[in-house]
VEXLOPA-231307 format. One record per residue (C-alpha): residue in one letter; z, y, x. Coordinates in steps of 0.1 Angstrom, whole numbers, plus 5000, padded with zeros to 4 digits. Layout:
N
AZYX ...
This chain:
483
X521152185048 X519351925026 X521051655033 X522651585008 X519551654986 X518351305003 X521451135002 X521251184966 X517751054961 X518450724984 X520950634963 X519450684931 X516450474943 X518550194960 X520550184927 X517850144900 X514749954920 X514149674949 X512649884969 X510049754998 X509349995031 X505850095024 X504150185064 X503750465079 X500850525102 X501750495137 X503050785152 X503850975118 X506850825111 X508651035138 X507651365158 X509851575181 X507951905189 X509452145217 X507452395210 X508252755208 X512052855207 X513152615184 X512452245185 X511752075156 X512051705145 X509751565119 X511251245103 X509551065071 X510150715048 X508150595022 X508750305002 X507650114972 X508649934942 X506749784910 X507450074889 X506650254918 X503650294937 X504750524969 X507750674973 X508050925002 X510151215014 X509951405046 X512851635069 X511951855090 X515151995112 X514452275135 X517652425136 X518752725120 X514952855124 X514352605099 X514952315071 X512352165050 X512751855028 X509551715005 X509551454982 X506551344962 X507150994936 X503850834924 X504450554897 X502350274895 X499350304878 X500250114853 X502850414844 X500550744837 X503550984842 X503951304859 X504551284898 X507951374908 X507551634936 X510351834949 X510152094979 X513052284994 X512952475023 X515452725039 X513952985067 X516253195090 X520053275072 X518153415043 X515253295029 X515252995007 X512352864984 X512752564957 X510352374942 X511352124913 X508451954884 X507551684867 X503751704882 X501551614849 X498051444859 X496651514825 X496851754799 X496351674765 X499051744738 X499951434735 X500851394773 X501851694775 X504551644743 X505851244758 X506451314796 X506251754799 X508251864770 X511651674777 X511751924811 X512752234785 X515952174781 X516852144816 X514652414822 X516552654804 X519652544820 X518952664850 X516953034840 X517953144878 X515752874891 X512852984870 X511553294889 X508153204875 X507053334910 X503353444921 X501653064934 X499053224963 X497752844972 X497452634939 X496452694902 X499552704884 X497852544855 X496752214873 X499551974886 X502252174875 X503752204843 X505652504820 X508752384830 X508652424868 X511652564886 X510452784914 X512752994930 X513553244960 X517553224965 X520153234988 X521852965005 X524952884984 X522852854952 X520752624967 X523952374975 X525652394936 X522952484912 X519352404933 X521652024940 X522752014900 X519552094891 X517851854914 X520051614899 X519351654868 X515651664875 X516351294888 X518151154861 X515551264835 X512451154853 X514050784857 X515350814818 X511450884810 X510150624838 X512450354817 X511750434784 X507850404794 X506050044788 X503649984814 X500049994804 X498149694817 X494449744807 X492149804836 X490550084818 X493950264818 X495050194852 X491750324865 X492050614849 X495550704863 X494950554899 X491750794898 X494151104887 X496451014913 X493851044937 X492351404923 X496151504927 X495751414968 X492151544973 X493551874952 X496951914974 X495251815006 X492752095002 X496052354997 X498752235011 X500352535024 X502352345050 X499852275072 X499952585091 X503652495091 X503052165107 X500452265132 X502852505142 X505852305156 X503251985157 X499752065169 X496452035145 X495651695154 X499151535144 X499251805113 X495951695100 X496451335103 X500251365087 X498751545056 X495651285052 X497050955065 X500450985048 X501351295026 X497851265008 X496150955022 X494050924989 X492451224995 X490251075020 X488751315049 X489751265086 X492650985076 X490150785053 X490950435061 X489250105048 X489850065007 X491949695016 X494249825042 X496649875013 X496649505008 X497349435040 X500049695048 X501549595012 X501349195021 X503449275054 X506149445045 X506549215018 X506648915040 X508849125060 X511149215036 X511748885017 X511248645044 X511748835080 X508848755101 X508248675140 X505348765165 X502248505161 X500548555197 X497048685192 X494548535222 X493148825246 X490549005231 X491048995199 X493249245188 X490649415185 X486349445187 X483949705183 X480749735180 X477949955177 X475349865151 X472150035140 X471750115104 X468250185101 X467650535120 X471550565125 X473950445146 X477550335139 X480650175148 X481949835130 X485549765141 X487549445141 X490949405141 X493649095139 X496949045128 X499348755135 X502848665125 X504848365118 X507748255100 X510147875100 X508347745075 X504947945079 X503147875112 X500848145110 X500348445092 X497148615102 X494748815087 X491048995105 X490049325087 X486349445095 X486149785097 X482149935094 X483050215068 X480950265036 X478449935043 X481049705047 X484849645046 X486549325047 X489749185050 X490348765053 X494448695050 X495348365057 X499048155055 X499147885074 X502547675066 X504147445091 X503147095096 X506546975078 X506247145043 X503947085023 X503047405009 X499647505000 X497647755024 X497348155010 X494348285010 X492848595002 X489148715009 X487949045002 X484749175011 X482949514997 X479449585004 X477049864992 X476249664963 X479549554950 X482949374960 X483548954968 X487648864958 X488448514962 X492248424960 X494048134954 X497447894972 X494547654986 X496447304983 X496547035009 X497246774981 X495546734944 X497846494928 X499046574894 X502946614910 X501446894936 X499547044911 X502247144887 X504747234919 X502347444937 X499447564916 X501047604879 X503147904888 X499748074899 X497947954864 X500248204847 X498748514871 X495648384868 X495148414829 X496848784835 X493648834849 X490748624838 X489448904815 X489449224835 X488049014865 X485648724849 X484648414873 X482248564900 X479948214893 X478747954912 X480547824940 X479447544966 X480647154955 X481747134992 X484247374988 X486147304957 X488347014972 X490347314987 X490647514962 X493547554929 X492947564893 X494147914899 X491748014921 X491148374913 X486948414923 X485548774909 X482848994914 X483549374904 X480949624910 X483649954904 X485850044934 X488950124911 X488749774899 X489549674931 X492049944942 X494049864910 X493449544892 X492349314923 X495449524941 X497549414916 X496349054911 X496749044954 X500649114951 X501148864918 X499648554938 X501248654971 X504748694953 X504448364939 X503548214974 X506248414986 X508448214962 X507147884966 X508347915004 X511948005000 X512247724978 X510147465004 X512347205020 X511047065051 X509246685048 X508946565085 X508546215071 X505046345058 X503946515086 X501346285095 X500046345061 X500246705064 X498746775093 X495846535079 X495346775055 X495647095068 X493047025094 X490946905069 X491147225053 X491347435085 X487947195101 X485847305070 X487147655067 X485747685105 X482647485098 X481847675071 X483148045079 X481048315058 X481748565084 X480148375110 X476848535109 X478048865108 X480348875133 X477248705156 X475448995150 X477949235158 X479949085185 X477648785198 X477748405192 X480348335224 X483048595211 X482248465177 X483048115182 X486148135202 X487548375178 X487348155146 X488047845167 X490948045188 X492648265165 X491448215129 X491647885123 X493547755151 X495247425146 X493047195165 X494147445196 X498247445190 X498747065174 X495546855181 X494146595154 X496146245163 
């Protein structure tokens, strides 16, 4: 029945933005329930874009028992407008609910006057969509605006004037979205990545659906559909690690733009846990690897530690082949109980004034985007500067936001640019042995040297710990031994 409620919404999206597939938690994606006398089929998508942060929509087709589509837009924080959310759902032959607003996260007059009030004219347009119906689950005066269209109808209104009007409702929000000039101050992005997050917690709490989703698809796969993916900032049984954005983000960028192969990971190392005392307490710490590969990038691998609130880390690392050379990626991001470690940079095999401006100028120009909102994090060993950029990007914030939206931000500007730098590499066999001269340079010290090293003893023990930063981290003395 709502079909062509997301053909619509596809096309509008694939028409105005460059859209990236944004993951979805295993097993959420898609869920086929035979429950009860009608099966039913849960299908979802999500994608982003740089205007937008996520984009997702979900269908749920259980026949003529029923048909459900949701769709909730979040702009980028750098965007403070409204979320788009949309809910239509059909029950039986008769019984038909819309639900159509601009979703405001604040409330001043101001706000209220740039992003609310443009809704009133096509509010009025459509007075048979604005039942201004009883809400049982939510407040209507928080997340919603004056200008909702709510509505109990029958089927043929829903398919001329609930599809005009949810076109209409389209067409304005991406008018607003392109008359709006992003706001790039840290202060302001934390402030909206914060009220996107109040949204989730808020909708999470109420979500009416629930009961509908534990119906055709048990409690466990309901509740880990609404926290994991419908409202994953809302934290609770879905909470996952504050960088597994980054590396969800990193992939399907990779992905998209360059198309990416398996990189075999060595057994045992997909993934370690441990159990580790924290003082009287007990509790689990949780590694786990990634590996990929591309023509011109040998490896693409990255090792997120997982021991909740005392310690989250995620190390990313590009390896390019042995006959381009292009600079390693790497991205280290660690967050204790005391504040948050971000190192960044394209770490270069070369520091001649020629490499230099190929390989780390483009990065200079991110870099002084962000030198004020995150200052130099201080002193850093002599040892190590030899393979490291003049954009290296070394910052120590101390606020979680920071890193959720500045440091997230900063992450996808270097890794575009990297991104870049490789579709325009042409291969140099004739400097191979040079190459491969420096990239075990860089890859002997990086193992020498390893930070992580003494943690992961602790956790895991020195024998696991060794072969997995010799075997899997940083590799290249195993796959293409030093001549």
């Amino acid at each position: 029945m709502y079909r062509p409620f997301q053909d619509r919404l596809e096309r509008s999206l694939q028409e105005r933005f460059a859209l990236t597939a944004r993951p979805i938690p295993a097993g959420l994606e898609h869920c086929q329930s035979a429950r009860g006398r009608h099966p039913a089929v849960a299908r979802s998508w999500c994608y982003t874009c740089p205007e937008l942060r996520k984009i997702r929509y979900t269908y749920i087709d259980a026949g003529e028992s029923a048909q459900i589509f949701n769709s909730v837009i979040y702009p980028d924080p750098r965007y403070d407008l409204p979320l788009l959310g949309m809910d239509f759902l059909s029950f039986g032959s008769g019984k038909n609910l819309i639900v159509m607003d601009f979703q405001p996260l604040f409330r001043d007059e101001d706000y209220m006057a740039r992003y609310v009030a443009p809704l009133q004219g096509l509010h009025d347009r459509f007075p048979d969509l604005a039942q201004n119906l009883e809400m049982k689950f939510y407040d209507a005066n928080q997340y919603f605006s004056p200008y909702l269209l709510f509505a109990k109808t029958d089927g043929a209104t829903v398919s001329t004037r609930g599809f005009a009007a949810f076109c209409e409702y389209l067409d304005l929000y991406w008018q607003i979205l392109g008359q709006t000039l992003p706001n790039d101050e840290p202060a302001a992005i934390a402030r909206v990545a914060q009220a996107q997050r109040d949204y989730d917690r808020y909708s999470a709490e109420r979500d009416p659906a629930s009961g509908l989703f534990s119906s055709y698809f048990g409690k466990e796969w309901s509740e880990r559909f609404l926290h994991e993916f419908l409202f994953e900032e809302a934290g609770g049984s879905g909470a996952g690690m504050i960088y597994t954005k980054f590396l969800e983000w990193a992939i399907a960028r990779l992905e998209s733009e360059l198309g990416l192969q398996p990189y075999p990971i060595p057994e045992g190392f997909a993934q370690k846990t441990a159990t580790v005392k924290r003082g009287k307490e007990t509790g689990e710490v949780t590694t786990t690897s990634y590996g990929a590969s591309h023509g011109k990038l040998r490896q693409i691998r990255a090792a997120s530690v997982d021991g909740g609130s005392a310690l989250q880390v995620l190390n990313f690392v590009i390896s390019p082949h042995w006959d381009y050379d292009l600079p390693f990626f790497g991205g280290d991001l660690v967050t204790l109980p005391g504040g948050h470690l971000i190192a960044m940079d394209l770490q270069p095999l070369f520091h001649d004034e020629g490499y230099r401006e190929r390989y780390s100028a483009p990065a200079m120009a991110v870099l002084a985007r962000y030198q004020e909102a995150l200052p130099w994090g201080g002193d850093f060993p002599e040892e190590a500067k030899p393979f490291f950029s003049p954009a290296f990007l070394w910052t120590r914030p101390t606020e979680v936001t920071v890193v959720e939206t500045t440091v997230f931000a900063a992450f996808q500007e270097y890794l575009q640019v990297y991104i870049d730098l490789v579709k325009a590499a042409t291969p140099q066999p004739d400097r191979r042995p040079d190459i491969l001269a420096a990239q075990h340079r860089y890859q002997n010290y990086r193992a020498a040297k390893d930070p992580a090293r003494g943690m992961l003893t602790r956790f895991y023990g020195a024998e696991w710990t060794e072969s997995y930063i010799h075997e899997f981290l940083f590799d290249l003395a195993r796959v293409a031994p030093p001549q």
